[in-house]
NULO-91287 format. One record per residue (C-alpha): residue number from 1; residue in three letters; y, x, z. Coordinates in nm, 2 decimals. Layout:
+------+------+--------+--------+--------+
! resi ! resn !      y !      x !      z !
+------+------+--------+--------+--------+
!  NUM !  ALA !      Y !      X !      Z !
...
+------+------+--------+--------+--------+
//
This chain:
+------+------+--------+--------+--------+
! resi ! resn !      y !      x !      z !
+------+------+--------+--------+--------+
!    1 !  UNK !  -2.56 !  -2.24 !   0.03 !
!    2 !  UNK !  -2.42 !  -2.39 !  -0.29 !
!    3 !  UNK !  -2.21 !  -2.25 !  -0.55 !
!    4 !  UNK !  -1.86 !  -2.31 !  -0.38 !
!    5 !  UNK !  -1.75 !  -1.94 !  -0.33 !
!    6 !  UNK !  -1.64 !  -2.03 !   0.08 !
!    7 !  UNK !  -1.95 !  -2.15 !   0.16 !
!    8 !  UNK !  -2.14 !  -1.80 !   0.08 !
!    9 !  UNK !  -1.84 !  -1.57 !   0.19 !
!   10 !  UNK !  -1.94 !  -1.31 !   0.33 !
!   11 !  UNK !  -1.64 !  -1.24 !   0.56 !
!   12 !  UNK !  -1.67 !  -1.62 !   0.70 !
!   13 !  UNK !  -2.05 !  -1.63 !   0.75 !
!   14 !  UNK !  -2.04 !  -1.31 !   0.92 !
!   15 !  UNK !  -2.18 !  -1.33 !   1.30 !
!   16 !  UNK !  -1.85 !  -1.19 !   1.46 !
!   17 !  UNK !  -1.61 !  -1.46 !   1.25 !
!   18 !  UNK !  -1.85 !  -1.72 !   1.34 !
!   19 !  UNK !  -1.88 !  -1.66 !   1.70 !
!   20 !  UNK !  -1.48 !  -1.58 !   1.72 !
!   21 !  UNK !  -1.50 !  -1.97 !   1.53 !
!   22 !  UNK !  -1.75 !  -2.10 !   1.77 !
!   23 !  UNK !  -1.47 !  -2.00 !   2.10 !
!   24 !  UNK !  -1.19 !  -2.15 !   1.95 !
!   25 !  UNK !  -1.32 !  -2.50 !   1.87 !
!   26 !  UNK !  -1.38 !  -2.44 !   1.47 !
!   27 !  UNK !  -1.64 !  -2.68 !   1.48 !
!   28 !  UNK !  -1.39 !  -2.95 !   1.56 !
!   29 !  UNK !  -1.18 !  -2.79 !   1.30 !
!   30 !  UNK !  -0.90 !  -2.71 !   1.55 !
!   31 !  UNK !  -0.96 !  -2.32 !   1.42 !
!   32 !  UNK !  -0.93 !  -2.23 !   1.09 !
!   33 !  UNK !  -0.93 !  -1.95 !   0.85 !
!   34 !  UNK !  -0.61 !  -1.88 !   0.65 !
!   35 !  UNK !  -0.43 !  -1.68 !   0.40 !
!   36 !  UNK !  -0.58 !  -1.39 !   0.16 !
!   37 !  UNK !  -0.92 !  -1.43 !   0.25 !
!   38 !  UNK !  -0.93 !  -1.79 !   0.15 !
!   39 !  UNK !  -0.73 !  -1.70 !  -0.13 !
!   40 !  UNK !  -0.86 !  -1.38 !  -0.25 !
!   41 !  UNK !  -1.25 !  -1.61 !  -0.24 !
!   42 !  UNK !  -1.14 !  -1.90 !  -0.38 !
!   43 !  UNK !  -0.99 !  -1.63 !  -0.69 !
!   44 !  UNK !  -1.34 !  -1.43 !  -0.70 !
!   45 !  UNK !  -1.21 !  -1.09 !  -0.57 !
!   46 !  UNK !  -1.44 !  -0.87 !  -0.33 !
!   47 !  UNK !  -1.29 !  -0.88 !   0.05 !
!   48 !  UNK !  -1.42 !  -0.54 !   0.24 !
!   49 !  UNK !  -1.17 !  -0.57 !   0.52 !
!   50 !  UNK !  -1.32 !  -0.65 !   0.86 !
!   51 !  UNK !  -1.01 !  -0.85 !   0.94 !
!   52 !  UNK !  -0.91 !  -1.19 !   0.87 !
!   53 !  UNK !  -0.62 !  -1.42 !   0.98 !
!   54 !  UNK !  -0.71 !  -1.76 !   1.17 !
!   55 !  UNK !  -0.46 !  -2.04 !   1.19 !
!   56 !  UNK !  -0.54 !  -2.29 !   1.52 !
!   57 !  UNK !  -0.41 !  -2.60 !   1.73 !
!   58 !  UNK !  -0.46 !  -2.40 !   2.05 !
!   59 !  UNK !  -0.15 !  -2.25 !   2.26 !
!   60 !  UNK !  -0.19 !  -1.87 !   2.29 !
!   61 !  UNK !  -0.28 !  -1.88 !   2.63 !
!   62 !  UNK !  -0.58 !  -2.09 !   2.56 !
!   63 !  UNK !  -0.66 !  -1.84 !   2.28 !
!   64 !  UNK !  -0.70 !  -1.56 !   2.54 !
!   65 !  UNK !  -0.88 !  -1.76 !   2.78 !
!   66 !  UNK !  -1.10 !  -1.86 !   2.52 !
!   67 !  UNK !  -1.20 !  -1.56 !   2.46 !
!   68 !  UNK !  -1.19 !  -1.42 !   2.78 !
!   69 !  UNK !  -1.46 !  -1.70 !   2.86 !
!   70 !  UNK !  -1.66 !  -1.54 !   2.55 !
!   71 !  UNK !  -1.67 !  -1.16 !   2.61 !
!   72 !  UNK !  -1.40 !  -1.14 !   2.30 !
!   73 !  UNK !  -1.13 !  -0.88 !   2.37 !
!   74 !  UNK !  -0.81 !  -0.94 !   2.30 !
!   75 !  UNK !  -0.45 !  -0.85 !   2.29 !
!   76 !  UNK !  -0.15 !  -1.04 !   2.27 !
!   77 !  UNK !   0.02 !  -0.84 !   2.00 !
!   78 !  UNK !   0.25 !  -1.12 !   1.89 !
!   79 !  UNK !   0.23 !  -1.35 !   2.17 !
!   80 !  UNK !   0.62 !  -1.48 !   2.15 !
!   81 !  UNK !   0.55 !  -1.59 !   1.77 !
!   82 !  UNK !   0.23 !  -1.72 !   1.91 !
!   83 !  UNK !  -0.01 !  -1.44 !   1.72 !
!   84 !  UNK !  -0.28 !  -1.29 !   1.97 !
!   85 !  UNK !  -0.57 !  -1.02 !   1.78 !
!   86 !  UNK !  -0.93 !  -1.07 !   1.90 !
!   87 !  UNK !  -1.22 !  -0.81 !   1.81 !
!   88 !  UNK !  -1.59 !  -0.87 !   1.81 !
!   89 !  UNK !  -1.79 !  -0.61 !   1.65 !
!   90 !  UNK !  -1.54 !  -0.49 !   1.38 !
!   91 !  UNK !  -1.44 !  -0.79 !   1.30 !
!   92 !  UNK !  -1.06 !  -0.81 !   1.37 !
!   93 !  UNK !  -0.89 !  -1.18 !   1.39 !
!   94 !  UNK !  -0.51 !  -1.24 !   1.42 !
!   95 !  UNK !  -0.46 !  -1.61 !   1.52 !
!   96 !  UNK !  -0.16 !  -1.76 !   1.55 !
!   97 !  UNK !  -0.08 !  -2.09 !   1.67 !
!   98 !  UNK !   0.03 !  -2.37 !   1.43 !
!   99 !  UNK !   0.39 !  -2.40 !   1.40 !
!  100 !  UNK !   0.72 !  -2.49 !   1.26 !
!  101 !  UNK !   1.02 !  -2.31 !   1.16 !
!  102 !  UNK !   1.31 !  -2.38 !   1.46 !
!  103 !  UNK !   1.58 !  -2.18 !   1.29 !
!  104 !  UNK !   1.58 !  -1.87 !   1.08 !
!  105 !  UNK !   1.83 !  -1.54 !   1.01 !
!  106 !  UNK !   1.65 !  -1.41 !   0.68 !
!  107 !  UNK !   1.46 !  -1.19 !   0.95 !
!  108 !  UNK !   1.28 !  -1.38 !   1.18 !
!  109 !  UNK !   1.25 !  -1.68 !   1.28 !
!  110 !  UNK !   1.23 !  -1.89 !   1.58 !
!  111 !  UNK !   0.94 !  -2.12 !   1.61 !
!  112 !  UNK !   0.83 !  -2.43 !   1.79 !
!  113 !  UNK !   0.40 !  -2.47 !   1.82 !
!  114 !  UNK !   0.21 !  -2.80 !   1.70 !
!  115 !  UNK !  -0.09 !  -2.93 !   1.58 !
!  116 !  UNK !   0.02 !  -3.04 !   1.22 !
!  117 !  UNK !  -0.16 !  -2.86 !   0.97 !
!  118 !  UNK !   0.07 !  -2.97 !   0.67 !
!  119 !  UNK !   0.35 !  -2.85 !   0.87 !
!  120 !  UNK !   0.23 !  -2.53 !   0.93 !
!  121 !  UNK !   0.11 !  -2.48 !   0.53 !
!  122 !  UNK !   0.53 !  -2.57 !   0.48 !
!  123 !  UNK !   0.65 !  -2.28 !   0.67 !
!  124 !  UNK !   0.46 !  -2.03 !   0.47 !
!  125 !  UNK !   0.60 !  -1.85 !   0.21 !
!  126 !  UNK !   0.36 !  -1.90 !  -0.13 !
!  127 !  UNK !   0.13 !  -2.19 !  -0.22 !
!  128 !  UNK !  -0.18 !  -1.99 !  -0.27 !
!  129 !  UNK !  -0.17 !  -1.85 !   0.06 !
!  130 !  UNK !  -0.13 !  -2.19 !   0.23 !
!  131 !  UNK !  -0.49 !  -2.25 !   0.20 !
!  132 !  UNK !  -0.70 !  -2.30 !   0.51 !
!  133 !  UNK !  -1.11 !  -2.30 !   0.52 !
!  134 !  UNK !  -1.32 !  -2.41 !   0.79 !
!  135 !  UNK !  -1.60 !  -2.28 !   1.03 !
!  136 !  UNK !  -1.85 !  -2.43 !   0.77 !
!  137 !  UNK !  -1.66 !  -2.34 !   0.43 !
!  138 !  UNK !  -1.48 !  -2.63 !   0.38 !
!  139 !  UNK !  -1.19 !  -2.61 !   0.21 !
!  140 !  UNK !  -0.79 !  -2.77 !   0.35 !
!  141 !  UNK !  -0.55 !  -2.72 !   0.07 !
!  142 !  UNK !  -0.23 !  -2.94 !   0.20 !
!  143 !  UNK !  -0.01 !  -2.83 !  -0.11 !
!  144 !  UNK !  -0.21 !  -2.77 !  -0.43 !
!  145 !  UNK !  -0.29 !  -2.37 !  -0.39 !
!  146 !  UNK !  -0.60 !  -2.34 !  -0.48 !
!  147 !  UNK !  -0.50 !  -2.44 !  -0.91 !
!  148 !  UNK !  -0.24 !  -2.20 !  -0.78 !
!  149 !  UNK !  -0.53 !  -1.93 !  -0.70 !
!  150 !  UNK !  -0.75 !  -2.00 !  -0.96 !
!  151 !  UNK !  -0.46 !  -1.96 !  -1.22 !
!  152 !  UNK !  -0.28 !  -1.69 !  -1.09 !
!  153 !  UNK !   0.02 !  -1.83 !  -1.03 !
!  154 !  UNK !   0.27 !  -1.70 !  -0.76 !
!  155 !  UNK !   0.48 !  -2.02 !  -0.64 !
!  156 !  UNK !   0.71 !  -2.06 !  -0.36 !
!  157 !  UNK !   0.61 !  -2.36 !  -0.16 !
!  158 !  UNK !   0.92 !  -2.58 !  -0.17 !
!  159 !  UNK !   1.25 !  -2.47 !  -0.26 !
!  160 !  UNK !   1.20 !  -2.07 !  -0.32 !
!  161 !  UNK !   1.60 !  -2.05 !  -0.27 !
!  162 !  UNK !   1.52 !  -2.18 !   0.10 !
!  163 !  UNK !   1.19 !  -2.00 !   0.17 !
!  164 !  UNK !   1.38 !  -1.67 !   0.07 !
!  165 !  UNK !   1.71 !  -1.74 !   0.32 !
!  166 !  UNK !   1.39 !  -1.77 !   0.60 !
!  167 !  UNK !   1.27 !  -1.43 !   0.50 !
!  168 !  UNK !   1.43 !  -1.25 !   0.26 !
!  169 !  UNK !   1.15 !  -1.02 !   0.26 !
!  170 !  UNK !   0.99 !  -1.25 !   0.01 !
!  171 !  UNK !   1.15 !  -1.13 !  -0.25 !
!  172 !  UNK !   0.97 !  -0.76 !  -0.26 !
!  173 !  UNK !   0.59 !  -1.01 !  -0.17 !
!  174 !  UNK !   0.65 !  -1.27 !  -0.50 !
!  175 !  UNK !   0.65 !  -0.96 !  -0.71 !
!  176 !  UNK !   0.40 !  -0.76 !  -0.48 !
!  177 !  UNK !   0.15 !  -1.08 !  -0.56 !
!  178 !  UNK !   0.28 !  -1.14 !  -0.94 !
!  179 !  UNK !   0.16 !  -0.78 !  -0.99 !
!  180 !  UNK !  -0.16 !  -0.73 !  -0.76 !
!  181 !  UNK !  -0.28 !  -1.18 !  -0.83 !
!  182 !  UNK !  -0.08 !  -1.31 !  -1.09 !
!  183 !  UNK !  -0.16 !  -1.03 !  -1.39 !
!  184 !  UNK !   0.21 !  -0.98 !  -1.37 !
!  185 !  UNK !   0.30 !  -1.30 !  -1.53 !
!  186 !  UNK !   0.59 !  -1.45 !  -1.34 !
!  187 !  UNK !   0.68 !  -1.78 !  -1.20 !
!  188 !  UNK !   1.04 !  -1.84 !  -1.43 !
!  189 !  UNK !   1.14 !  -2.07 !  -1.09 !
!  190 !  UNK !   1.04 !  -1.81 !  -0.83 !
!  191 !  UNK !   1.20 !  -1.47 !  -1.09 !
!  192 !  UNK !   1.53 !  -1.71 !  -1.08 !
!  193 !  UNK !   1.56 !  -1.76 !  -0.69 !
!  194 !  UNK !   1.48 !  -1.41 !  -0.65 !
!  195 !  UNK !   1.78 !  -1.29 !  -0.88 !
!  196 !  UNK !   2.02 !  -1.47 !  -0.75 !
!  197 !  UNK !   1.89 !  -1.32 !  -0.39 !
!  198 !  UNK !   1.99 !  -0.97 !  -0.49 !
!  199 !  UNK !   2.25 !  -0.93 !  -0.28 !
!  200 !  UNK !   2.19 !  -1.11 !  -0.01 !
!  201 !  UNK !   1.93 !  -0.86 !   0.10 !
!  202 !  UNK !   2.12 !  -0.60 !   0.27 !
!  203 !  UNK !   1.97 !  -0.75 !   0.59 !
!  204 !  UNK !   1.65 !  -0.62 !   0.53 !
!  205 !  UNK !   1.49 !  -0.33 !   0.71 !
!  206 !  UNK !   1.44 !  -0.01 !   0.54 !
!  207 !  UNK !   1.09 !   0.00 !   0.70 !
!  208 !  UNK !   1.00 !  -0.35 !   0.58 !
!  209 !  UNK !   1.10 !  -0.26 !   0.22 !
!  210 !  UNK !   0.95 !   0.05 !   0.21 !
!  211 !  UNK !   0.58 !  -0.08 !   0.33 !
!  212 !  UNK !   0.63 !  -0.32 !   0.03 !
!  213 !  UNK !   0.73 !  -0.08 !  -0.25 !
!  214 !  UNK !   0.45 !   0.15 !  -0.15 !
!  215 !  UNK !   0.17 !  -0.17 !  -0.12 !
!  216 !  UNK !   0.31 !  -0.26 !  -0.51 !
!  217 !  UNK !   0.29 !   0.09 !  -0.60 !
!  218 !  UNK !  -0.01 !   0.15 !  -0.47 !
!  219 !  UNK !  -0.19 !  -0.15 !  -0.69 !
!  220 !  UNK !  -0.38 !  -0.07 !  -1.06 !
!  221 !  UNK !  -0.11 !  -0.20 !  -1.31 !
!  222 !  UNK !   0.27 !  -0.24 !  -1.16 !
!  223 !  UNK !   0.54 !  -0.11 !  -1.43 !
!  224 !  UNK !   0.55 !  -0.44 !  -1.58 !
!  225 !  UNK !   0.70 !  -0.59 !  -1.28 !
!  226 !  UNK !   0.88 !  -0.28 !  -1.19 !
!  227 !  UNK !   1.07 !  -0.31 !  -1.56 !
!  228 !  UNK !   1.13 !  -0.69 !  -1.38 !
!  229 !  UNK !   1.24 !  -0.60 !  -1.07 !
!  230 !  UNK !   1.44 !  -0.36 !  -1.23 !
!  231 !  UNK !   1.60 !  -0.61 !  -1.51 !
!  232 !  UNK !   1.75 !  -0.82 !  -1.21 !
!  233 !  UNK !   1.92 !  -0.51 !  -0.98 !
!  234 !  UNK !   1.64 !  -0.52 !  -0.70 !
!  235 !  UNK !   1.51 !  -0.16 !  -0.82 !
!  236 !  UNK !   1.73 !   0.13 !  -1.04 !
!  237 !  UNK !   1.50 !   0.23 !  -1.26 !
!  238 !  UNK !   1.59 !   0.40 !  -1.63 !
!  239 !  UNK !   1.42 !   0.38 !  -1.94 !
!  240 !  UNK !   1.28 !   0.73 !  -1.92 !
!  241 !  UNK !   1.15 !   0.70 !  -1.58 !
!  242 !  UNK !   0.97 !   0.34 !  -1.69 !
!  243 !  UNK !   0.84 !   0.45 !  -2.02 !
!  244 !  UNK !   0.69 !   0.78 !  -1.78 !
!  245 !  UNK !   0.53 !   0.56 !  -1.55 !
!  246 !  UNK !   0.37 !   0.34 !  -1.83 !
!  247 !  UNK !   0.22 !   0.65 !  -2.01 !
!  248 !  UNK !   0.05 !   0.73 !  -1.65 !
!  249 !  UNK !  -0.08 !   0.39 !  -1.60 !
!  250 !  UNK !  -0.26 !   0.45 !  -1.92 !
!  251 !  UNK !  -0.40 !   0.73 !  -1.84 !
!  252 !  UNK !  -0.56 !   0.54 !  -1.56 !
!  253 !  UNK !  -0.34 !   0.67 !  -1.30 !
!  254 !  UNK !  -0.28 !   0.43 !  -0.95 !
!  255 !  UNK !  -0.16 !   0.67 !  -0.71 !
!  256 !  UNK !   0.13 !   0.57 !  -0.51 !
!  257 !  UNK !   0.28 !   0.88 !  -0.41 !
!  258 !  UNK !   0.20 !   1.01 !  -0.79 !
!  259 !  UNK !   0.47 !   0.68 !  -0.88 !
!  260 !  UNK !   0.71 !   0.79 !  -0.63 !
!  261 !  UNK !   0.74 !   1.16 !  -0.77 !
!  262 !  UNK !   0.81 !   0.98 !  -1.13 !
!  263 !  UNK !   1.03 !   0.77 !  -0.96 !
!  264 !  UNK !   1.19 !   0.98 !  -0.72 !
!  265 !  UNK !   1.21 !   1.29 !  -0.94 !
!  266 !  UNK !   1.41 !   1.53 !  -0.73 !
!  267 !  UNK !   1.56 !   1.25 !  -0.52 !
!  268 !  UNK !   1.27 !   1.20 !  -0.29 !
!  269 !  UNK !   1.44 !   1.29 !   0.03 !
!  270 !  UNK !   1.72 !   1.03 !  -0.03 !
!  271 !  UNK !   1.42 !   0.79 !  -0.11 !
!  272 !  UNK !   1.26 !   0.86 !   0.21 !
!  273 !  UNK !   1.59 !   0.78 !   0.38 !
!  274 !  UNK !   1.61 !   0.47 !   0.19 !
!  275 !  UNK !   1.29 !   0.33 !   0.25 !
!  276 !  UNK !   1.21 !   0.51 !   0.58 !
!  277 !  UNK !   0.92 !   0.64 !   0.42 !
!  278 !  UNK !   0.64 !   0.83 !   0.62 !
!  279 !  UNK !   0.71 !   1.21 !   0.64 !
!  280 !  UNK !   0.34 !   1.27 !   0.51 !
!  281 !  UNK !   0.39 !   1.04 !   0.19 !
!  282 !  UNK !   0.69 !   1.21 !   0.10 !
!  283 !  UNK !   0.54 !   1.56 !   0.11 !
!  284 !  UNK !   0.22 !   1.46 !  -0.07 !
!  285 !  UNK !   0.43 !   1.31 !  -0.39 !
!  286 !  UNK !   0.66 !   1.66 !  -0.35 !
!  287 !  UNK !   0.33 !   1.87 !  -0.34 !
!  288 !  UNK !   0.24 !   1.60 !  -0.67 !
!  289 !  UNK !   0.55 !   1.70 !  -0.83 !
!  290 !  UNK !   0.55 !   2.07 !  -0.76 !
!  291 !  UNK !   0.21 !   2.11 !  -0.89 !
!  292 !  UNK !   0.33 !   1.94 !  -1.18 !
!  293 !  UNK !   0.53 !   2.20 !  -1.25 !
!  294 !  UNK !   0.29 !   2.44 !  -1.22 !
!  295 !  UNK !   0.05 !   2.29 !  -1.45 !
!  296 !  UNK !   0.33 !   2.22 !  -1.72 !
!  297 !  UNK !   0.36 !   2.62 !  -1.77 !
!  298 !  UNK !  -0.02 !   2.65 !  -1.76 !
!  299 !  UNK !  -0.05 !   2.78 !  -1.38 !
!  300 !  UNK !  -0.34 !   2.65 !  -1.36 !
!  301 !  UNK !  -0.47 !   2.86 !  -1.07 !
!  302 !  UNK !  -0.15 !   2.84 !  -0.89 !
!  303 !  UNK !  -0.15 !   2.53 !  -0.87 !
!  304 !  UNK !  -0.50 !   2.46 !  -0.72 !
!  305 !  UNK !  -0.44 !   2.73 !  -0.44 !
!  306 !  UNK !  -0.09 !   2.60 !  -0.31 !
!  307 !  UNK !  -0.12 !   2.21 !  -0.37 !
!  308 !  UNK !  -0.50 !   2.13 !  -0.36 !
!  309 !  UNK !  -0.55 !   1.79 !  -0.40 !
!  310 !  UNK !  -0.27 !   1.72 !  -0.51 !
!  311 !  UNK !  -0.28 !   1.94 !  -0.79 !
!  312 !  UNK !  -0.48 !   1.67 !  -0.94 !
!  313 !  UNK !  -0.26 !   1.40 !  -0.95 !
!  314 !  UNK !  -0.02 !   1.67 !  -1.03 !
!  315 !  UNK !  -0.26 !   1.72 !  -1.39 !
!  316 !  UNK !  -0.17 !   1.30 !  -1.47 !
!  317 !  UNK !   0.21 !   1.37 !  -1.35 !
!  318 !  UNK !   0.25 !   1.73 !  -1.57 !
!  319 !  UNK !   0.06 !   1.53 !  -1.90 !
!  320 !  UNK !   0.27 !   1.24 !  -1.93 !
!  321 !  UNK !   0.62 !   1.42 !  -1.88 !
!  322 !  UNK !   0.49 !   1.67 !  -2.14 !
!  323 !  UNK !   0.38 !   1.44 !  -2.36 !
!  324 !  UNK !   0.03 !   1.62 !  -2.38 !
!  325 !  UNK !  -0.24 !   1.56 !  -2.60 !
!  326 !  UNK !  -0.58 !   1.45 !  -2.54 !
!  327 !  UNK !  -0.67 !   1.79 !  -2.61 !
!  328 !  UNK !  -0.47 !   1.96 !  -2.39 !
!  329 !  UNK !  -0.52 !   1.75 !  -2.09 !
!  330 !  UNK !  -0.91 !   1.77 !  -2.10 !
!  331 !  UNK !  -0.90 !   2.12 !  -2.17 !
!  332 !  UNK !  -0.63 !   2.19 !  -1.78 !
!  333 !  UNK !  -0.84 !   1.91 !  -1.65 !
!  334 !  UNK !  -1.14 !   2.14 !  -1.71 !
!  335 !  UNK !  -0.98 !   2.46 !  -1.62 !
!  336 !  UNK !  -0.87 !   2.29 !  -1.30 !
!  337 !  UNK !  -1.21 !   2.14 !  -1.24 !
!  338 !  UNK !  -1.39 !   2.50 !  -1.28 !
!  339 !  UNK !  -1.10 !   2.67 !  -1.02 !
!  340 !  UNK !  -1.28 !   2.77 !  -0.70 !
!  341 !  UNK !  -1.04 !   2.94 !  -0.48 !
!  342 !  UNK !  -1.12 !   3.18 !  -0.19 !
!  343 !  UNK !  -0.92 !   3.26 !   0.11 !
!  344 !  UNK !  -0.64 !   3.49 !   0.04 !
!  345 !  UNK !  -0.79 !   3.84 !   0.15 !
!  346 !  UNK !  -0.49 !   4.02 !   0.34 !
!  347 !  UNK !  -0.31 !   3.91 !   0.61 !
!  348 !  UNK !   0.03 !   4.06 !   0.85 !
!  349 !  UNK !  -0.25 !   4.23 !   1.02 !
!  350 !  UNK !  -0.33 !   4.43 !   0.73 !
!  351 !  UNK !   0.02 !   4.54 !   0.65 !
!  352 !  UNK !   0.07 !   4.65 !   1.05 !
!  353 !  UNK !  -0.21 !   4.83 !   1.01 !
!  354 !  UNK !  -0.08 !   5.04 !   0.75 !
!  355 !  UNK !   0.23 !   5.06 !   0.93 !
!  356 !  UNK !   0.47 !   4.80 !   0.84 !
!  357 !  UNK !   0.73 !   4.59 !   1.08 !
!  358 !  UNK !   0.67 !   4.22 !   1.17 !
!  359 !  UNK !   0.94 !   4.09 !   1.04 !
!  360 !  UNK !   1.13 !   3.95 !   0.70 !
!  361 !  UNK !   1.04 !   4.24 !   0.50 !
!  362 !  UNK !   0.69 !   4.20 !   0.59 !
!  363 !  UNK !   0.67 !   3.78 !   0.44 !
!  364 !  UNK !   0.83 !   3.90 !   0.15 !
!  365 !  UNK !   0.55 !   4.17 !   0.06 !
!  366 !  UNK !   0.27 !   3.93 !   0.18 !
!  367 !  UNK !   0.42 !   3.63 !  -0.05 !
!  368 !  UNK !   0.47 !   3.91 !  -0.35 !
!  369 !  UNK !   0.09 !   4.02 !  -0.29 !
!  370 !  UNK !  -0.03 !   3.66 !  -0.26 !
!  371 !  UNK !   0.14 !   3.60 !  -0.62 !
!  372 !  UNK !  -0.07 !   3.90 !  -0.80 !
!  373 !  UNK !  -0.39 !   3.81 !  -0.62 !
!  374 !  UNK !  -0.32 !   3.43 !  -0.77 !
!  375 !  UNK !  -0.22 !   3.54 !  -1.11 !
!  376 !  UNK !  -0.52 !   3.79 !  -1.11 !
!  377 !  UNK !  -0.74 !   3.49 !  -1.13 !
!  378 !  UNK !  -0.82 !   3.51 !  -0.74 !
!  379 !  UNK !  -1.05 !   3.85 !  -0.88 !
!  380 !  UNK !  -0.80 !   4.09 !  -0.66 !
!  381 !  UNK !  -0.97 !   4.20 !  -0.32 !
!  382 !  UNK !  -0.84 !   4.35 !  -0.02 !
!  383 !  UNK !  -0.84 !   4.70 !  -0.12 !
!  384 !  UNK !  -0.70 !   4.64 !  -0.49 !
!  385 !  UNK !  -0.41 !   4.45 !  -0.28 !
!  386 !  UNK !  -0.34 !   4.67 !  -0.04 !
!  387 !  UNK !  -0.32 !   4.97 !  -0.25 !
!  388 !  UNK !  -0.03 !   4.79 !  -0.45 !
!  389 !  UNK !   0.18 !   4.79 !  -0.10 !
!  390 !  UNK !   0.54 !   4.90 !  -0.15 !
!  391 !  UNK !   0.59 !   5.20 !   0.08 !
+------+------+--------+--------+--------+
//
């Protein structure tokens, strides 16, 4: 194949995607691969997700039967917006039918189907994901997105005023895609429409925003674009809290839930009302921050037994609000590295045996126990332990 990046991607040349191609007329260019894994080739980035999005002239129904016809299964997960999922292999496909905006609420919208391609590229939300490749590589870029690509640039196609009252949403995406494809450089026309949407965005689900702020927190380098967000009221963040979260980019750090526990601080219960966030996400960045803590007053130990993994984003966390040295952050690192840590030896059935009550008293003794086994190093047995039980 020659040098053009589509026409040796992996993802499109794959036997699933081609046979998925084959059912739906991609010969005949009626089916066509769109969005980031055009995009993300055409840029030179790696795609290891199974799943791609496919863009066709075909009516839903003719999707399923389609694939019906072809031993594809498939599920009608969007079928009112015109979106139905196939899977071959572990190959994953969302086509959607072409289509034009009908009317719009800054939500959703209400769509009519067609077969124009440069109508359907119009309705998106950002040039360089308006690009379309076909069954044999070849390239459909209807509005210029592929400079867009190469260059990094994150532009609204059209008016970004208008493509934001459509979806409102894509606000939180134009920075999500200035940080994670455009180097955090920012497109002075898109930053401006997005500004003045500040406060038109009440609308928004808390479950939508949420998703984005941990997809943008969740990418290599984002406090840059979180200082901008910040600049124009989309995001409260102080000086302190931005300069912490640049000192742990530095240190190489990428976790999200590390990002919420700077952000968050001890707020991060109103922040998982705010953004509906999952219960698990908000307990691993508390378990970040509370081994933090730990590791700030050199509990090294302590911190390995009751936060585990965590503990080690908890080392990053602990350095950059201390303002530690290189020194002293190898040196915990290492400690924390060498910490191998053994089931606690006694249990309630221990202190029964020697004649204690289920019951309050009885957590309290265990949970005073557990503390001089951990600050012994983890070197306390069961015998040393139980011979330190308060009559």
């Amino acid at each position: 194949m020659s040098g053009d990046p589509l026409r040796s991607a992996e993802w499109l040349w794959r036997a699933e995607t081609q046979a998925i191609l084959l059912a739906l007329d991609g010969a005949k260019r009626r089916t066509r691969a769109v969005g980031g894994a055009v995009r993300d080739t055409i840029m030179g980035r790696q795609r290891e997700a199974a799943d791609i999005d496919l863009a066709t002239e075909l009516l839903p129904e003719e999707v399923i039967e389609r694939a019906r016809a072809a031993g594809i299964a498939f599920y009608p997960t969007g079928i009112d917006h015109g979106t139905v999922t196939l899977r071959l292999g572990e190959t994953l496909a969302e086509v959607t039918t072409l289509r034009r905006d009908v009317k719009t609420d800054g939500r959703r919208a209400v769509v009519a189907f067609g077969t124009d391609w440069v109508e359907d590229a119009r309705r998106r939300d950002f040039t360089l994901n308006a690009l379309y490749c076909a069954a044999d590589g070849t390239l459909y870029d209807p509005l210029g997105g592929a400079d867009d690509a190469r260059n990094g640039i994150i532009r609204f196609i059209g008016d970004a005023a208008q493509r934001i009252g459509e979806d409102g949403l894509r606000v939180y995406r134009f920075f999500r895609l200035s940080a994670s494809h455009g180097d955090e450089q920012f497109d002075s026309t898109g930053l401006a429409a997005c500004a003045a949407a500040v406060t038109q965005l009440d609308h928004l689900s808390r479950e939508r925003v949420g998703s984005e702020i941990l997809r943008m927190l969740d990418l290599p380098k984002i406090v840059r674009t979180l200082a901008q967000m910040s600049e124009i009221g989309l995001l409260t963040l102080d000086g302190p809290v931005l300069t912490a979260l640049e000192a742990y980019e530095k240190l190489g750090g990428s976790s999200a839930a590390a990002r919420l526990a700077l952000i968050a601080g001890d707020r991060l219960d109103a922040a998982k009302e705010e953004w509906r966030l999952a219960k698990d996400t908000v307990n691993f960045a508390r378990a970040i921050a509370n081994a933090a803590d730990l590791l700030a007053d050199d509990r090294v130990a302590e911190a390995a037994y009751r936060h585990g993994e965590a503990a080690v984003e908890g080392l990053a966390i602990a350095a950059v609000l201390g303002n530690w040295g290189p020194a002293r952050l190898a040196e915990a690192a290492r400690l924390l590295a060498a910490t191998v840590v053994p089931p606690f030896p006694v249990s309630g059935h221990d202190l029964a045996g020697l004649g204690m009550t289920p019951g309050p008293d009885m957590g309290r003794e265990l949970a005073r126990l557990e503390q001089a086994w951990i600050e012994s190093g983890f070197t306390l047995g069961k015998v040393e332990l139980l011979a330190l039980v308060r009559s």
